[in-house]
C-alpha positions in Angstrom: -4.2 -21.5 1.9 -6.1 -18.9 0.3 -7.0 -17.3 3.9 -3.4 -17.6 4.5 -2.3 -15.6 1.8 -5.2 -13.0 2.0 -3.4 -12.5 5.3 0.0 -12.2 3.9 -0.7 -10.0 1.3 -3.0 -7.7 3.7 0.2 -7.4 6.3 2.3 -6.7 3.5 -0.1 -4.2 2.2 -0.5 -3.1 6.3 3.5 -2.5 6.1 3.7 -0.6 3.1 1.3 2.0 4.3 3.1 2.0 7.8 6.3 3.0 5.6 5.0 5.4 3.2 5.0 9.6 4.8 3.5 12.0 4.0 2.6 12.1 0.1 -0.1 9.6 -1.2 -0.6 10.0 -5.5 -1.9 8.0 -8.1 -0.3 8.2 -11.8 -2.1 6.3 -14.8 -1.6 6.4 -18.7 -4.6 5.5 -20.8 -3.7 4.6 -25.0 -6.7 4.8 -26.7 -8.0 4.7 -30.9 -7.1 7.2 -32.6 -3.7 7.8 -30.6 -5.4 8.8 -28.0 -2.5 9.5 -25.4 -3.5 10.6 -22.2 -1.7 11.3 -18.4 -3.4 11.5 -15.4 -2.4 12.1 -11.9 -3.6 13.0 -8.6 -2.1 15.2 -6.0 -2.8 13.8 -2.1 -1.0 15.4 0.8 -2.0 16.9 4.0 -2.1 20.6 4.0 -2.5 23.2 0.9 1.0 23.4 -1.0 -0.2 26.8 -2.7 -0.5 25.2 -6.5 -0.3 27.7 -9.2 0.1 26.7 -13.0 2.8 28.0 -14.8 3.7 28.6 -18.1 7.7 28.3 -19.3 9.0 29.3 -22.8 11.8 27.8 -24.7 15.2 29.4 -24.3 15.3 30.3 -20.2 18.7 29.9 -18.7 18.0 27.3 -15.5 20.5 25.9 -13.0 20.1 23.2 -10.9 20.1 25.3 -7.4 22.3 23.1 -5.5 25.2 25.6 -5.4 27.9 27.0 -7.9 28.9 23.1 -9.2 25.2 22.9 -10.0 24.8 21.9 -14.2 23.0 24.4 -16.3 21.4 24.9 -19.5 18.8 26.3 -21.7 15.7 24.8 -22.1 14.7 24.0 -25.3 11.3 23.3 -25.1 8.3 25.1 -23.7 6.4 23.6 -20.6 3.3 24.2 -18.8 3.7 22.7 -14.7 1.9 22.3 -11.9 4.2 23.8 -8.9 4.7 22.8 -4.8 5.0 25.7 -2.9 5.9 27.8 -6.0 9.5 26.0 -5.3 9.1 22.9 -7.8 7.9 21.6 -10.5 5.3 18.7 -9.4 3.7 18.0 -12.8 3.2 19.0 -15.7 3.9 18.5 -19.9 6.1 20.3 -22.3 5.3 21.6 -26.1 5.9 17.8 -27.4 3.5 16.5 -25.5 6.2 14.9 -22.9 5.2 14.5 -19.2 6.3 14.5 -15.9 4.8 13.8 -12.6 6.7 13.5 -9.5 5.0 11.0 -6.2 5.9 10.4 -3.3 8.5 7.2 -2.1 9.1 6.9 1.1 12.5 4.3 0.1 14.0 7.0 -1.6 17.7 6.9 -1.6 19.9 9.1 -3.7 23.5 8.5 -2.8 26.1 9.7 -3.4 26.9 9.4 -7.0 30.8 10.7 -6.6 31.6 14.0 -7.9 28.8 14.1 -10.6 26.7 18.2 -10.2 24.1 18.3 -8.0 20.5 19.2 -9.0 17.7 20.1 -6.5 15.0 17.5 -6.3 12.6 20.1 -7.1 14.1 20.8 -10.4 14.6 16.8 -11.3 10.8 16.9 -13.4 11.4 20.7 -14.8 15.1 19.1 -16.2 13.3 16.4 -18.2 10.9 18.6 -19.8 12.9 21.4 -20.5 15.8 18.7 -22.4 13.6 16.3 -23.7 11.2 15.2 -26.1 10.1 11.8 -25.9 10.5 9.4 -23.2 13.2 7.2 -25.0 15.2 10.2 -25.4 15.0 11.0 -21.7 15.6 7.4 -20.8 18.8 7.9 -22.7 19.6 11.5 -21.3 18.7 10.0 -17.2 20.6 6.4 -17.4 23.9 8.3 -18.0 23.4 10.2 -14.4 24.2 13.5 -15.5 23.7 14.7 -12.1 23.5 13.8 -8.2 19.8 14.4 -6.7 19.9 16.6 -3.4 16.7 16.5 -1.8 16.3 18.8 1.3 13.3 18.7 3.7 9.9 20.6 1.8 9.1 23.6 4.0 6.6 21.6 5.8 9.4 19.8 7.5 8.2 16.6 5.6 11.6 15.0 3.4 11.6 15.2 -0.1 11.2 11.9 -1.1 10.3 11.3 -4.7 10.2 9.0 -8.0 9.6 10.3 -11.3 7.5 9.0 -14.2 7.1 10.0 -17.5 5.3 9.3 -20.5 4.9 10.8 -24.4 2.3 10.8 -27.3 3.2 7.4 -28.6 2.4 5.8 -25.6 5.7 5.0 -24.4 6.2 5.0 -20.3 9.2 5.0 -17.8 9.6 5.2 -14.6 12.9 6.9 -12.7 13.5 5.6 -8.8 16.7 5.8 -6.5 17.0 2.9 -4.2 20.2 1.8 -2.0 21.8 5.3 -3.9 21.4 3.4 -7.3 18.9 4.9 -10.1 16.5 1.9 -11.3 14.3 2.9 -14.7 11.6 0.5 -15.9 10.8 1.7 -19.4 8.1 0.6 -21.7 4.2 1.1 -22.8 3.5 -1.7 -20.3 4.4 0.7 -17.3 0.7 2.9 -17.2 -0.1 3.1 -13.5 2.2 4.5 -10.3 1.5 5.4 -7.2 4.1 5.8 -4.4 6.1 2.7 -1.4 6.1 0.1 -1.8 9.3 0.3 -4.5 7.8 -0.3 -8.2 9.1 -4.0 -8.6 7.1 -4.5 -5.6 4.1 -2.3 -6.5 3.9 -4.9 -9.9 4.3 -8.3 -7.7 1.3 -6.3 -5.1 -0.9 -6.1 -8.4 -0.4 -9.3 -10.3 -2.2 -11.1 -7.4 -5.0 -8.7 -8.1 -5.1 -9.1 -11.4 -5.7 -13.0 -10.7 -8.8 -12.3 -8.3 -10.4 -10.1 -11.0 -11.6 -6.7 -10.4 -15.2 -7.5 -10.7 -15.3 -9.9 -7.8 -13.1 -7.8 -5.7 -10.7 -4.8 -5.1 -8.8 -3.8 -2.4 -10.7 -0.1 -0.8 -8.0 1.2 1.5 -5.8 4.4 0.5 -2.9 2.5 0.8 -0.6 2.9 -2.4 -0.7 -0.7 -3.3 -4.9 -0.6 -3.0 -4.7 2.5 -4.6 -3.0 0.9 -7.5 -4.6 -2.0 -8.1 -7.7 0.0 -8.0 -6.1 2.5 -10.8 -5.4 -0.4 -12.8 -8.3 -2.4 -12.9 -10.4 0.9 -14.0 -7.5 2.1 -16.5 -8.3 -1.5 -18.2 -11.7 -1.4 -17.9 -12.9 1.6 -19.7 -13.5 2.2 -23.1 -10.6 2.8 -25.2 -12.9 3.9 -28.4 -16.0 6.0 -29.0 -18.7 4.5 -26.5 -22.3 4.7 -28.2 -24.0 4.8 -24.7 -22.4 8.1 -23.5 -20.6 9.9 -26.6 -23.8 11.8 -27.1 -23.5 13.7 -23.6 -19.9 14.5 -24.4 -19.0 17.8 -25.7 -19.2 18.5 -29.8 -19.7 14.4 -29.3 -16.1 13.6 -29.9 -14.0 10.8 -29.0 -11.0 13.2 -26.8 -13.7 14.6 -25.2 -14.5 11.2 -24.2 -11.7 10.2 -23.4 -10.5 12.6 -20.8 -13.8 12.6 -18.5 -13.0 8.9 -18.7 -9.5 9.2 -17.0 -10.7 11.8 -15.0 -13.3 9.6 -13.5 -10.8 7.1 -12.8 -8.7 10.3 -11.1 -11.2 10.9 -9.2 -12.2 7.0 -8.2 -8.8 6.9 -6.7 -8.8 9.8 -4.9 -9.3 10.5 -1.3 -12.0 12.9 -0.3 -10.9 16.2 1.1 -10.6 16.5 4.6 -9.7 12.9 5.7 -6.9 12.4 8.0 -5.5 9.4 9.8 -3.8 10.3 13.1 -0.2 8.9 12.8 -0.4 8.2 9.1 0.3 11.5 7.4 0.6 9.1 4.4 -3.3 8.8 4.5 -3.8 12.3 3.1 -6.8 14.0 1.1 -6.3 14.8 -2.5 -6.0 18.4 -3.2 -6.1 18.5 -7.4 -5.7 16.4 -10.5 -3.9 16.8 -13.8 -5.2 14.8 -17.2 -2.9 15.7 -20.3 -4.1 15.5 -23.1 -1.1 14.4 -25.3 -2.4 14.0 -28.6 -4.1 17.9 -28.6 -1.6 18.7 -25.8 -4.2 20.2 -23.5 -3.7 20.6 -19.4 -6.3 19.9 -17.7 -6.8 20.7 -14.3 -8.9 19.5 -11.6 -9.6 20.7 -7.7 -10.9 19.2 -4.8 -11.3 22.5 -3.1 -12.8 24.7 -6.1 -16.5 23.9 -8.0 -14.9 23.7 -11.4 -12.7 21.8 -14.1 -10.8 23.7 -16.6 -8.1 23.2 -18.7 -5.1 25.4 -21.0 -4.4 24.5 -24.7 -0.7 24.9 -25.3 -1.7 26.5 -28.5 -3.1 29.4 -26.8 0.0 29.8 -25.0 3.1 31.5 -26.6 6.1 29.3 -25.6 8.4 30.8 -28.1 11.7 32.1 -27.3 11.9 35.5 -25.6 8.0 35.2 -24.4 8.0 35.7 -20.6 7.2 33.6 -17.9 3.2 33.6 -17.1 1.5 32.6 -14.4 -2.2 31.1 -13.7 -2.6 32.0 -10.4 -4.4 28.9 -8.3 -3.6 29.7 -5.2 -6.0 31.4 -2.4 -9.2 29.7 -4.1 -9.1 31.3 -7.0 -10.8 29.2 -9.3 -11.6 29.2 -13.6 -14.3 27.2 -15.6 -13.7 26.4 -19.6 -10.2 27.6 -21.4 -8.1 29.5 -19.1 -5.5 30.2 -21.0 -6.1 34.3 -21.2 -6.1 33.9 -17.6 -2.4 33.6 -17.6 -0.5 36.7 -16.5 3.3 37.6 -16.9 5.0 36.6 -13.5 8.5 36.2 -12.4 9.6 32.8 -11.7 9.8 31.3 -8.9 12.9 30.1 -7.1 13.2 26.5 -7.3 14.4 24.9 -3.9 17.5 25.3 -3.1 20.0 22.6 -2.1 23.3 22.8 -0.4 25.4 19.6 -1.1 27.0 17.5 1.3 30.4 18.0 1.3 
Protein backbone atom coordinates (compact mmCIF):
# COMPACT_ATOMS: atom_id res chain seq x y z
CA UNK A 1 0.00 0.00 0.00
CA UNK A 2 2.63 2.22 0.71
CA UNK A 3 4.28 1.39 -2.93
CA UNK A 4 0.98 2.05 -4.17
CA UNK A 5 0.64 5.36 -2.92
CA UNK A 6 4.29 6.43 -3.59
CA UNK A 7 3.09 5.77 -7.09
CA UNK A 8 -0.01 7.80 -6.86
CA UNK A 9 1.36 10.67 -5.37
CA UNK A 10 4.53 10.63 -7.90
CA UNK A 11 1.89 10.53 -11.02
CA UNK A 12 0.06 13.22 -9.46
CA UNK A 13 3.24 15.05 -8.86
CA UNK A 14 4.24 13.79 -12.78
CA UNK A 15 0.83 15.66 -13.79
CA UNK A 16 1.25 18.75 -12.13
CA UNK A 17 4.60 19.50 -13.68
CA UNK A 18 3.11 18.32 -17.21
CA UNK A 19 0.45 21.28 -16.50
CA UNK A 20 2.53 23.94 -15.16
CA UNK A 21 4.28 26.54 -18.35
CA UNK A 22 6.56 28.41 -18.31
CA UNK A 23 7.28 30.08 -14.79
CA UNK A 24 8.66 27.81 -11.86
CA UNK A 25 9.06 30.11 -8.20
CA UNK A 26 9.34 29.38 -4.82
CA UNK A 27 7.69 31.97 -2.07
CA UNK A 28 8.45 31.29 1.82
CA UNK A 29 7.85 33.46 5.01
CA UNK A 30 10.11 32.85 7.95
CA UNK A 31 8.75 34.45 11.74
CA UNK A 32 11.41 34.45 13.86
CA UNK A 33 12.39 36.07 17.86
CA UNK A 34 12.53 39.25 18.06
CA UNK A 35 9.69 39.87 15.20
CA UNK A 36 11.82 38.75 12.94
CA UNK A 37 9.62 38.98 9.64
CA UNK A 38 11.09 37.94 6.62
CA UNK A 39 9.95 37.22 2.62
CA UNK A 40 11.69 35.33 0.35
CA UNK A 41 11.27 34.43 -3.21
CA UNK A 42 12.85 33.05 -6.16
CA UNK A 43 12.51 34.06 -9.69
CA UNK A 44 12.72 30.79 -12.27
CA UNK A 45 11.95 31.24 -15.99
CA UNK A 46 13.59 30.49 -19.09
CA UNK A 47 15.14 33.44 -20.76
CA UNK A 48 16.46 36.92 -19.11
CA UNK A 49 13.28 39.22 -18.40
CA UNK A 50 15.58 42.42 -18.11
CA UNK A 51 15.01 42.89 -14.04
CA UNK A 52 15.69 46.26 -12.88
CA UNK A 53 14.73 47.50 -9.26
CA UNK A 54 12.68 50.30 -8.90
CA UNK A 55 12.00 52.77 -6.55
CA UNK A 56 8.19 54.46 -6.28
CA UNK A 57 7.24 57.36 -4.03
CA UNK A 58 3.96 58.11 -2.36
CA UNK A 59 1.48 60.20 -4.27
CA UNK A 60 1.99 59.01 -8.22
CA UNK A 61 -1.24 59.00 -10.13
CA UNK A 62 -1.41 55.14 -11.63
CA UNK A 63 -4.17 53.54 -13.81
CA UNK A 64 -4.79 50.23 -14.28
CA UNK A 65 -3.79 50.13 -18.27
CA UNK A 66 -6.58 48.20 -19.52
CA UNK A 67 -8.21 51.06 -21.40
CA UNK A 68 -10.22 54.34 -20.47
CA UNK A 69 -12.83 52.13 -17.90
CA UNK A 70 -9.53 51.15 -16.22
CA UNK A 71 -9.76 52.37 -12.09
CA UNK A 72 -7.21 54.76 -10.88
CA UNK A 73 -5.72 56.28 -7.88
CA UNK A 74 -2.84 57.65 -6.06
CA UNK A 75 -0.71 55.61 -4.23
CA UNK A 76 -0.25 56.29 -0.89
CA UNK A 77 2.61 54.45 0.04
CA UNK A 78 6.13 54.23 -1.26
CA UNK A 79 7.38 50.90 -2.80
CA UNK A 80 10.57 49.38 -3.85
CA UNK A 81 9.79 46.27 -6.85
CA UNK A 82 11.39 44.06 -8.67
CA UNK A 83 10.04 44.52 -12.54
CA UNK A 84 9.37 41.83 -15.71
CA UNK A 85 10.40 43.27 -18.70
CA UNK A 86 10.29 46.83 -17.11
CA UNK A 87 6.27 46.20 -17.88
CA UNK A 88 5.26 44.83 -14.20
CA UNK A 89 5.69 44.75 -11.01
CA UNK A 90 6.95 40.99 -10.11
CA UNK A 91 7.99 41.63 -6.51
CA UNK A 92 8.70 43.68 -4.29
CA UNK A 93 7.69 45.59 -0.61
CA UNK A 94 6.28 49.00 0.22
CA UNK A 95 7.27 51.66 3.05
CA UNK A 96 5.15 49.46 5.72
CA UNK A 97 6.88 46.63 5.23
CA UNK A 98 3.91 44.99 3.07
CA UNK A 99 4.91 42.48 0.23
CA UNK A 100 3.98 41.19 -2.84
CA UNK A 101 5.24 38.46 -5.08
CA UNK A 102 3.55 37.37 -8.09
CA UNK A 103 4.30 33.14 -9.41
CA UNK A 104 3.34 31.51 -11.96
CA UNK A 105 -0.24 29.22 -12.15
CA UNK A 106 -0.71 27.52 -14.95
CA UNK A 107 -4.93 27.08 -13.80
CA UNK A 108 -5.33 30.56 -13.83
CA UNK A 109 -8.71 31.73 -14.71
CA UNK A 110 -9.93 35.22 -14.29
CA UNK A 111 -13.48 35.51 -15.76
CA UNK A 112 -15.37 37.67 -16.36
CA UNK A 113 -16.35 39.40 -13.33
CA UNK A 114 -19.37 41.57 -15.20
CA UNK A 115 -18.91 45.15 -15.70
CA UNK A 116 -16.36 45.64 -12.68
CA UNK A 117 -12.83 48.01 -14.29
CA UNK A 118 -10.29 46.16 -15.70
CA UNK A 119 -6.70 46.26 -14.30
CA UNK A 120 -3.69 44.77 -16.18
CA UNK A 121 -2.27 41.66 -14.62
CA UNK A 122 1.02 43.36 -14.50
CA UNK A 123 -0.28 46.05 -12.25
CA UNK A 124 -2.35 43.46 -9.89
CA UNK A 125 1.07 43.39 -7.14
CA UNK A 126 1.97 47.33 -7.76
CA UNK A 127 -2.14 47.94 -6.78
CA UNK A 128 -1.74 46.19 -3.37
CA UNK A 129 1.32 47.88 -2.39
CA UNK A 130 0.61 51.21 -3.47
CA UNK A 131 -3.28 50.95 -1.39
CA UNK A 132 -2.31 48.85 1.34
CA UNK A 133 -0.61 48.43 4.45
CA UNK A 134 -1.00 45.20 6.08
CA UNK A 135 -2.21 42.12 4.64
CA UNK A 136 -5.69 42.11 6.53
CA UNK A 137 -6.30 45.38 5.12
CA UNK A 138 -5.67 44.11 1.59
CA UNK A 139 -7.59 40.97 2.24
CA UNK A 140 -10.41 43.33 2.87
CA UNK A 141 -9.55 45.84 -0.11
CA UNK A 142 -9.16 42.27 -2.76
CA UNK A 143 -12.36 40.15 -1.45
CA UNK A 144 -14.64 43.01 -2.60
CA UNK A 145 -13.29 42.60 -6.38
CA UNK A 146 -12.72 46.07 -7.06
CA UNK A 147 -11.56 45.13 -10.41
CA UNK A 148 -11.55 42.44 -13.35
CA UNK A 149 -7.86 40.97 -14.11
CA UNK A 150 -6.88 41.11 -17.87
CA UNK A 151 -3.90 39.20 -18.49
CA UNK A 152 -2.55 39.39 -22.01
CA UNK A 153 0.33 37.15 -23.42
CA UNK A 154 4.13 38.46 -21.71
CA UNK A 155 6.14 39.48 -24.77
CA UNK A 156 7.74 36.24 -24.87
CA UNK A 157 4.53 34.86 -26.19
CA UNK A 158 4.25 32.79 -22.82
CA UNK A 159 0.34 33.72 -21.12
CA UNK A 160 0.22 35.66 -18.12
CA UNK A 161 -0.74 33.37 -15.75
CA UNK A 162 -0.39 34.35 -12.09
CA UNK A 163 -1.40 34.13 -8.24
CA UNK A 164 -0.39 36.62 -5.85
CA UNK A 165 0.80 36.29 -2.23
CA UNK A 166 1.38 38.67 0.25
CA UNK A 167 2.64 38.92 3.63
CA UNK A 168 3.36 41.96 6.50
CA UNK A 169 5.61 42.57 9.55
CA UNK A 170 3.33 40.73 11.97
CA UNK A 171 3.59 37.76 10.25
CA UNK A 172 0.33 37.59 8.79
CA UNK A 173 0.03 35.73 5.12
CA UNK A 174 -2.57 35.45 2.29
CA UNK A 175 -2.69 34.09 -0.74
CA UNK A 176 -4.88 35.64 -3.84
CA UNK A 177 -5.82 32.90 -6.84
CA UNK A 178 -8.49 32.94 -9.70
CA UNK A 179 -9.89 29.54 -10.52
CA UNK A 180 -13.07 28.63 -12.70
CA UNK A 181 -13.20 32.90 -13.01
CA UNK A 182 -13.84 32.95 -9.05
CA UNK A 183 -11.10 34.73 -6.71
CA UNK A 184 -10.09 32.12 -3.81
CA UNK A 185 -7.85 33.87 -0.79
CA UNK A 186 -6.49 31.65 2.01
CA UNK A 187 -5.46 34.13 4.70
CA UNK A 188 -3.52 33.51 7.81
CA UNK A 189 0.17 33.13 9.44
CA UNK A 190 -0.16 29.38 8.71
CA UNK A 191 0.11 30.14 4.83
CA UNK A 192 4.39 30.68 4.71
CA UNK A 193 5.41 28.78 1.60
CA UNK A 194 3.99 29.02 -2.40
CA UNK A 195 5.17 27.94 -5.26
CA UNK A 196 3.10 27.74 -8.49
CA UNK A 197 0.15 24.49 -10.25
CA UNK A 198 -0.94 22.55 -8.71
CA UNK A 199 -3.84 25.07 -7.26
CA UNK A 200 -2.90 25.93 -3.41
CA UNK A 201 -5.60 23.62 -1.78
CA UNK A 202 -3.84 21.08 -3.72
CA UNK A 203 -0.25 22.25 -3.12
CA UNK A 204 -1.33 21.82 0.99
CA UNK A 205 -2.96 18.14 0.50
CA UNK A 206 0.71 17.46 -1.89
CA UNK A 207 2.65 18.60 1.40
CA UNK A 208 0.78 17.09 4.32
CA UNK A 209 1.92 13.61 2.96
CA UNK A 210 5.34 14.94 3.28
CA UNK A 211 5.15 16.23 6.29
CA UNK A 212 4.17 12.59 7.54
CA UNK A 213 7.37 10.95 5.94
CA UNK A 214 9.58 13.48 7.68
CA UNK A 215 12.11 15.51 5.99
CA UNK A 216 15.06 13.89 7.47
CA UNK A 217 14.31 10.51 6.00
CA UNK A 218 13.25 11.89 2.72
CA UNK A 219 12.32 14.72 0.33
CA UNK A 220 11.12 14.85 -2.96
CA UNK A 221 14.40 16.39 -5.48
CA UNK A 222 12.62 17.21 -8.69
CA UNK A 223 11.87 20.99 -9.71
CA UNK A 224 8.40 20.23 -9.84
CA UNK A 225 6.32 22.91 -7.89
CA UNK A 226 4.92 20.42 -5.50
CA UNK A 227 8.81 19.00 -4.75
CA UNK A 228 9.78 22.35 -4.73
CA UNK A 229 7.48 23.02 -1.93
CA UNK A 230 7.70 20.46 0.19
CA UNK A 231 11.37 21.03 0.05
CA UNK A 232 10.77 24.92 0.99
CA UNK A 233 8.82 23.86 3.73
CA UNK A 234 10.74 21.33 5.42
CA UNK A 235 13.86 23.82 5.49
CA UNK A 236 11.57 27.00 6.36
CA UNK A 237 10.77 24.68 9.68
CA UNK A 238 13.97 23.53 10.12
CA UNK A 239 16.12 26.40 10.72
CA UNK A 240 16.75 28.36 13.50
CA UNK A 241 14.28 30.86 14.43
CA UNK A 242 16.66 32.62 17.22
CA UNK A 243 20.31 33.53 17.62
CA UNK A 244 22.31 30.14 16.71
CA UNK A 245 25.55 30.09 18.94
CA UNK A 246 27.31 27.83 16.29
CA UNK A 247 27.27 30.37 13.42
CA UNK A 248 26.19 34.02 14.92
CA UNK A 249 29.87 34.66 15.30
CA UNK A 250 30.57 34.60 11.34
CA UNK A 251 27.52 36.86 10.83
CA UNK A 252 28.01 40.42 10.33
CA UNK A 253 28.26 42.96 13.52
CA UNK A 254 27.11 39.25 15.10
CA UNK A 255 23.49 40.06 15.01
CA UNK A 256 20.40 38.06 14.95
CA UNK A 257 18.73 39.89 11.35
CA UNK A 258 21.93 39.35 10.01
CA UNK A 259 21.28 35.85 10.74
CA UNK A 260 18.36 35.60 9.88
CA UNK A 261 18.34 36.63 6.26
CA UNK A 262 21.54 34.37 5.06
CA UNK A 263 19.29 31.72 6.70
CA UNK A 264 16.26 32.27 4.22
CA UNK A 265 18.48 33.03 1.66
CA UNK A 266 20.11 29.66 1.93
CA UNK A 267 16.86 28.11 1.81
CA UNK A 268 16.28 30.48 -1.52
CA UNK A 269 18.92 29.23 -2.85
CA UNK A 270 18.27 25.25 -1.75
CA UNK A 271 15.24 25.48 -3.88
CA UNK A 272 16.43 26.96 -6.71
CA UNK A 273 17.45 25.62 -9.97
CA UNK A 274 20.87 26.12 -11.27
CA UNK A 275 21.34 28.45 -14.20
CA UNK A 276 21.28 27.04 -17.42
CA UNK A 277 19.13 23.94 -17.07
CA UNK A 278 16.43 23.34 -19.50
CA UNK A 279 14.03 20.49 -20.10
CA UNK A 280 13.02 20.04 -23.74
CA UNK A 281 9.16 20.33 -23.70
CA UNK A 282 8.89 21.51 -20.17
CA UNK A 283 9.44 25.23 -20.26
CA UNK A 284 8.09 24.89 -16.73
CA UNK A 285 11.56 23.35 -15.71
CA UNK A 286 13.31 26.69 -16.00
CA UNK A 287 16.67 28.04 -14.26
CA UNK A 288 16.37 30.62 -11.58
CA UNK A 289 17.50 33.95 -12.54
CA UNK A 290 17.40 36.13 -9.05
CA UNK A 291 16.01 36.11 -5.48
CA UNK A 292 14.40 38.60 -3.22
CA UNK A 293 14.55 38.30 0.89
CA UNK A 294 12.68 41.36 2.66
CA UNK A 295 13.63 42.17 5.43
CA UNK A 296 10.31 43.38 7.12
CA UNK A 297 11.09 44.23 10.48
CA UNK A 298 14.30 46.81 9.19
CA UNK A 299 12.41 46.92 5.81
CA UNK A 300 15.60 46.11 3.75
CA UNK A 301 15.42 44.56 -0.08
CA UNK A 302 17.68 42.30 -0.61
CA UNK A 303 18.56 41.11 -3.84
CA UNK A 304 20.17 38.08 -5.15
CA UNK A 305 21.43 36.90 -8.82
CA UNK A 306 22.22 33.83 -10.40
CA UNK A 307 24.02 35.49 -13.19
CA UNK A 308 26.09 38.29 -11.19
CA UNK A 309 29.00 37.35 -8.31
CA UNK A 310 27.34 39.37 -5.69
CA UNK A 311 24.42 39.92 -3.07
CA UNK A 312 23.31 43.36 -2.19
CA UNK A 313 20.58 44.88 -0.73
CA UNK A 314 18.55 48.75 -0.47
CA UNK A 315 17.44 50.11 3.00
CA UNK A 316 14.14 51.91 2.42
CA UNK A 317 15.54 54.45 4.78
CA UNK A 318 18.11 55.46 2.33
CA UNK A 319 15.54 55.96 -0.11
CA UNK A 320 13.26 59.08 -0.24
CA UNK A 321 9.76 57.86 -0.84
CA UNK A 322 8.13 61.05 0.06
CA UNK A 323 5.64 62.70 -2.00
CA UNK A 324 6.94 64.75 -4.96
CA UNK A 325 10.39 62.63 -4.99
CA UNK A 326 10.86 61.14 -8.43
CA UNK A 327 10.81 57.79 -9.70
CA UNK A 328 14.49 56.12 -9.45
CA UNK A 329 15.86 53.42 -10.96
CA UNK A 330 18.60 50.70 -9.96
CA UNK A 331 19.52 49.58 -13.07
CA UNK A 332 20.01 45.46 -13.15
CA UNK A 333 19.81 44.85 -16.41
CA UNK A 334 22.74 44.03 -18.96
CA UNK A 335 24.97 42.44 -16.04
CA UNK A 336 25.36 45.26 -14.19
CA UNK A 337 25.88 44.11 -10.90
CA UNK A 338 26.40 46.01 -6.99
CA UNK A 339 27.99 44.49 -3.76
CA UNK A 340 26.87 46.03 -0.02
CA UNK A 341 24.12 49.05 0.14
CA UNK A 342 23.13 50.09 -3.17
CA UNK A 343 20.95 52.47 -2.49
CA UNK A 344 23.09 55.61 -3.94
CA UNK A 345 23.16 53.59 -6.85
CA UNK A 346 19.65 54.52 -7.66
CA UNK A 347 19.16 57.07 -10.37
CA UNK A 348 16.03 59.23 -11.40
CA UNK A 349 14.28 57.36 -14.31
CA UNK A 350 10.98 57.61 -15.90
CA UNK A 351 8.60 54.92 -15.31
CA UNK A 352 8.01 52.34 -17.10
CA UNK A 353 4.80 51.51 -18.90
CA UNK A 354 3.03 48.85 -17.19
CA UNK A 355 1.43 46.24 -19.75
CA UNK A 356 -1.15 47.18 -21.37
CA UNK A 357 -4.49 45.30 -21.65
CA UNK A 358 -7.36 45.73 -24.03
CA UNK A 359 -10.57 44.21 -22.56
CA UNK A 360 -12.82 41.84 -24.04
CA UNK A 361 -15.66 43.33 -25.09
Amino acid sequence: MKFLSWVALTLFSTAAVLTSVAQACTRTLYSGTDNMVITGRSMDWMQDMQTDLWAFPRGMARNGAAGPDSPKWVSKYGSVIASAYNIASADGMNDQGLVANLLYLAESDYGKQGDKPPLSIGLWAQYVLDNYATVAEAVDGLRAEPFRIIAPNLPNGSAAELHLSISDPSGDSAIFEYLDGELVIHHGKQYTVMTNSPSYDQQLALNSYWEKIGGLKFLPGTNSAADRFARASFLLGAVPVKTDPNFISAVPEQTYAHQAIAEVMSVMRAVSVPLGITTPGSPNIASTLWRTVADQKNKIYYFDSSTTPNAFWVPMADLDLSKGAPAKKLAIAGGKYYAGNAAEHFAEATPFEFLQAAPAK
